[in-house]
N, C-alpha and C positions, 0 to 999 in steps of 0.2 A: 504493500500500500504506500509505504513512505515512499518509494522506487520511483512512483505511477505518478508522484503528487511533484516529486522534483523533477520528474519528464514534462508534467503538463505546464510546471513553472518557465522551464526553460523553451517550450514552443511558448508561451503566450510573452516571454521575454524577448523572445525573437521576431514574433508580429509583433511587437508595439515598438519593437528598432523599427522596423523596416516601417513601417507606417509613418512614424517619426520624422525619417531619412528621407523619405517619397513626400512628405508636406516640405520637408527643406529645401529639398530639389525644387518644387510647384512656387512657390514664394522666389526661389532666386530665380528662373525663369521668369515670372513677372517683375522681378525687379529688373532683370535685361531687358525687356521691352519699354519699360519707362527709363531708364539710362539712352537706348537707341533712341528715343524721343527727347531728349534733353532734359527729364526729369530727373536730376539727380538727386535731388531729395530726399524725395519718395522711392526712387530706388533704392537709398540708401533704408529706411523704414522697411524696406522687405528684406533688404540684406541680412538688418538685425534680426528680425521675424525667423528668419532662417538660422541663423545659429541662437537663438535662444530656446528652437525647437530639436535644434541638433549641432551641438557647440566643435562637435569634430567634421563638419562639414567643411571642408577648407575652402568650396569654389564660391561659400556666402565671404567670406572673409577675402578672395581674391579680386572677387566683382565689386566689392566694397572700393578696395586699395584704390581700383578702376576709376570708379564714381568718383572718389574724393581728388584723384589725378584731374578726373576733367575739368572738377572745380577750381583747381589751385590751391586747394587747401593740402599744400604742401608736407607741413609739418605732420598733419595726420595721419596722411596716408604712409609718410617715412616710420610714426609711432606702430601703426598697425602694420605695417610691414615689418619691422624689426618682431613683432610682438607674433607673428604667422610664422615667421621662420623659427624663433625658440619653441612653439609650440606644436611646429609640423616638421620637422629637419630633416625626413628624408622623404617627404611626396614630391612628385617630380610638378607640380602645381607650380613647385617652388620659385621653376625656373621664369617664369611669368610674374612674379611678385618681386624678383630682383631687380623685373625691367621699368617696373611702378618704382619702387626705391628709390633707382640711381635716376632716371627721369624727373623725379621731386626735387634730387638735390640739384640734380643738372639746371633746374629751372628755377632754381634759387642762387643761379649763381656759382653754389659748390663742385665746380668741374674735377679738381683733385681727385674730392672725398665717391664722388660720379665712380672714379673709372675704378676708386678700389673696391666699390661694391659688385660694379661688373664683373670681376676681377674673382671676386669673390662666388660671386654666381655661375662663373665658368670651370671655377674648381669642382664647385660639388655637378655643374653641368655641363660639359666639355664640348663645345663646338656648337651649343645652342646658338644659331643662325640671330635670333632678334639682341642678343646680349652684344655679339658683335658690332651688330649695326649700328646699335645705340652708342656703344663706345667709339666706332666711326664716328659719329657725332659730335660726340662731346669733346674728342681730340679736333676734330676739326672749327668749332668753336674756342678751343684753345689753341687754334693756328698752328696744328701739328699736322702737317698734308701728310710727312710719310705714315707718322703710324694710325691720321684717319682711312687711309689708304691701304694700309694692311688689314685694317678690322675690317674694312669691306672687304676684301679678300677670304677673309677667313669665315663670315658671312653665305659668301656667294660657293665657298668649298663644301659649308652643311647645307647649302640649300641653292642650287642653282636655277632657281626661277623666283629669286627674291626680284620682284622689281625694282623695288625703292634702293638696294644696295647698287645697281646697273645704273640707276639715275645718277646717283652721289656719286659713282665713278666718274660715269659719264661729263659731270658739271667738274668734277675734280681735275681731270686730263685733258679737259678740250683745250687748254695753252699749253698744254705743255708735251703731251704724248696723243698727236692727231689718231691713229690707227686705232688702238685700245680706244681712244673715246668712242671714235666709229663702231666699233663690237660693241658697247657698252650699251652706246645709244639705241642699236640695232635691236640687241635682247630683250633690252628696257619694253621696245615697241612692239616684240613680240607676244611678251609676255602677258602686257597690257595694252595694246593694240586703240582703246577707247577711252580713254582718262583723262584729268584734265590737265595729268603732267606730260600725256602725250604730244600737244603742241610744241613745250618749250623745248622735249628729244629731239624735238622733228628739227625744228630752228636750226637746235645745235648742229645736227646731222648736215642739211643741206647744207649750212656753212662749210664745214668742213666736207665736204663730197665734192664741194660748186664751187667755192667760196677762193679759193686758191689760184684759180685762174680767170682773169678780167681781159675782155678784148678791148685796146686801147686808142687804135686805128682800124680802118677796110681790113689791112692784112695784116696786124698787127697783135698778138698779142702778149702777153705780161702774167708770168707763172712766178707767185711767192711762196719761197722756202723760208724756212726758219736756220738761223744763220748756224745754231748747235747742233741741226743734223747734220748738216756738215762737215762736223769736227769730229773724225771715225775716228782717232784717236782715244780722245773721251768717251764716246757715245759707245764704242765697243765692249766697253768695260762695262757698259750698266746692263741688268736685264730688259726685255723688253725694247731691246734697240731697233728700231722699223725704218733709222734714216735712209735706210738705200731702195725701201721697197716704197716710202710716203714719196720718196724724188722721182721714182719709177712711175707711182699711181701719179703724181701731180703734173705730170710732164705726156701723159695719156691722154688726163683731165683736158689738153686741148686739142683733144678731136672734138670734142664739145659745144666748140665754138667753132666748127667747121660746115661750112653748107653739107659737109658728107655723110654728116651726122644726120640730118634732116632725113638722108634715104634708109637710114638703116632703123633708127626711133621717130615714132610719129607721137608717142603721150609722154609726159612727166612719169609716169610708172615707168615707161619701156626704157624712157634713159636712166633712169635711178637701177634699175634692173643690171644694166648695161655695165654702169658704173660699177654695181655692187659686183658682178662677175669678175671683171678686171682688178678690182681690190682684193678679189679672193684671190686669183690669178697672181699678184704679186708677191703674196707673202712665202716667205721658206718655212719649210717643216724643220725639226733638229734643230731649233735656238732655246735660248732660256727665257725666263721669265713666265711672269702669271697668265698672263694673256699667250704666248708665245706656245706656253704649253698644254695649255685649258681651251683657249680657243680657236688658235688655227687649226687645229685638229679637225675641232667642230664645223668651222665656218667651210673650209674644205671637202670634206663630209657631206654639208650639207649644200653644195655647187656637185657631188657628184652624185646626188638623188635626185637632182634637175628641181632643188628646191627653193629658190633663187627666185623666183616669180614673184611665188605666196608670198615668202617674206617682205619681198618688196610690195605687193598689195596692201598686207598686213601693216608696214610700217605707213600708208598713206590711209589708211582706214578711219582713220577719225579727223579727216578734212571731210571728209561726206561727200569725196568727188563722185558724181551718179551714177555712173559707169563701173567705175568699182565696186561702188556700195551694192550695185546692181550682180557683179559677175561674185563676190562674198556672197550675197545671199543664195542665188542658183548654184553655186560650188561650196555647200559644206562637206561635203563630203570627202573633196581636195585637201581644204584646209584642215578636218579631225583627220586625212591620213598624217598630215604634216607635225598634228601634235599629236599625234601617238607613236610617231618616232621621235620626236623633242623626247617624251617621257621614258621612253624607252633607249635614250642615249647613255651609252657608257661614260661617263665620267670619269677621268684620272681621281684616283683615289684622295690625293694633297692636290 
């Protein structure tokens, strides 16, 4: 009898967890729907609602951190975030609560104290993709381009279809490393094809695609280099050296401005297309660096799937040219073949 009574204690202890656990859940769900509405308030009132009906629920106390971030109420979300991590230390939640943290203090100002909670958060989560980014960030707000530039790297190695880390490359390298910004920018627009950061990629892009050579006279024209790629001396030495293939692509760049060009491209895609083949065309396999080794692979690769097209659609997709927007809609089928080899691409491991 006693047996039977401490059996039915522990099922009926077990249904009122779970029933508990499933109102914590139903509460912080609504409090996400009022947080995506700007009510963060009353998000927050469901948040509490949620762990005071189950105080080990970590994701009321993550969406909290959240909420109190969108506010700016800085200090609190750093208190309850310090206060999540002593009290959950190994749920991998975690890793999402570090990036509310370092985020509060980054935006107070405390960039230091920023990058050693990152820091911290990469220990116990080792290649978390958004902990990078964010400390891309914050090093680049402390006017550290190399090592904002490594943490996007190391970003884009755990997760190669981050968009935003392709953008921040992207705006990061366009004065200083043309080619890698081009890849950068290219990704960015595949990725996200439709956004409202897809304009300023495109900007960037056609500048550097176009942008280099200017017809000056009838027969004249006028192709600018950048005086440091010139110096193979230097530029040898550093990874990611593209001087001889950006002189190669930029000295192409005027067929462009040739009536010969007119027989061969009739639209703005077919010369971007054109462009973009010829840039593939130039680059060497067997060098070093990030780019050098992560993405001419790719970009190669992906010129000998005859996929060069799409991309180049893809990257003009969000001007709403009608023609395009037209041959996108009738051809999805083109383009899911195109991402389900993006997803299905092998990656170098580093």
């Amino acid at each position: 009898m006693k047996k039977n009574i401490l059996l039915l204690f522990s099922c009926l202890s077990f249904v009122l967890g779970f029933a508990q656990s499933e109102k914590a859940k139903a509460l912080v769900n609504e409090g996400i729907v009022l947080h995506d509405k700007g009510e963060y308030d009353n998000a927050i009132k469901k948040y509490d609602a949620a762990i005071a009906e189950d105080a080990n629920y970590i994701d009321a106390y993550y969406e909290k951190t959240f909420s109190l971030y969108s506010m700016k109420k800085y200090d609190e979300c750093i208190e309850l975030s310090k206060q999540v991590i002593k009290q959950f230390p190994d749920n991998p939640l975690l890793k999402a609560v570090y990036v509310q943290y370092g985020s509060s203090l980054d935006d107070q100002g405390k960039s230091a104290d920023a990058i050693k909670i990152y820091n911290e958060g990469l220990k116990k989560f080792p290649g978390y993709f958004l902990l990078n980014f964010n400390k891309g960030i914050t090093y680049s707000i402390m006017n550290d381009a190399d090592k904002a530039y490594e943490s996007y790297q190391e970003a884009l190695v755990s997760n190669p279809f981050h968009a935003s880390s392709y953008y921040r490359v992207g705006e990061l390298l366009k004065s200083t490393n043309h080619i890698p910004a081009m890849m950068a920018c290219i990704m960015q627009l595949i990725v996200e094809p439709e956004t409202d950061r897809a304009a300023t990629s495109f900007a960037t892009l056609k500048e550097l695609m176009f942008g280099s050579v200017k017809k000056t006279g009838d027969n004249s024209i006028t192709i600018t280099m950048d005086a440091g790629m010139l110096d193979t001396k230097k530029s040898k030495k550093k990874p990611d050296n593209f001087g001889m293939q950006e002189m190669i692509f930029n000295m192409s760049a005027a067929l462009d401005k040739d009536s010969v060009m007119n027989t061969i491209t009739k639209t703005e895609i077919e010369k971007f297309d054109l462009r973009l083949q010829l840039l593939i065309s130039s680059l060497n396999d067997n060098e070093k660096g990030f780019f050098s080794e992560r993405y001419v692979p790719f970009f190669k690769s992906m010129k000998e799937n005859k996929y060069t097209m799409i991309v180049s659609r893809l990257v003009f997709a969000h001007t709403g040219e009608e023609r395009n927007k037209i041959w996108l809609t009738a051809n999805t089928g083109k383009t899911d073949e195109f991402y389900d080899w993006l997803k299905a691409y092998k990656w170098p491991a580093k």
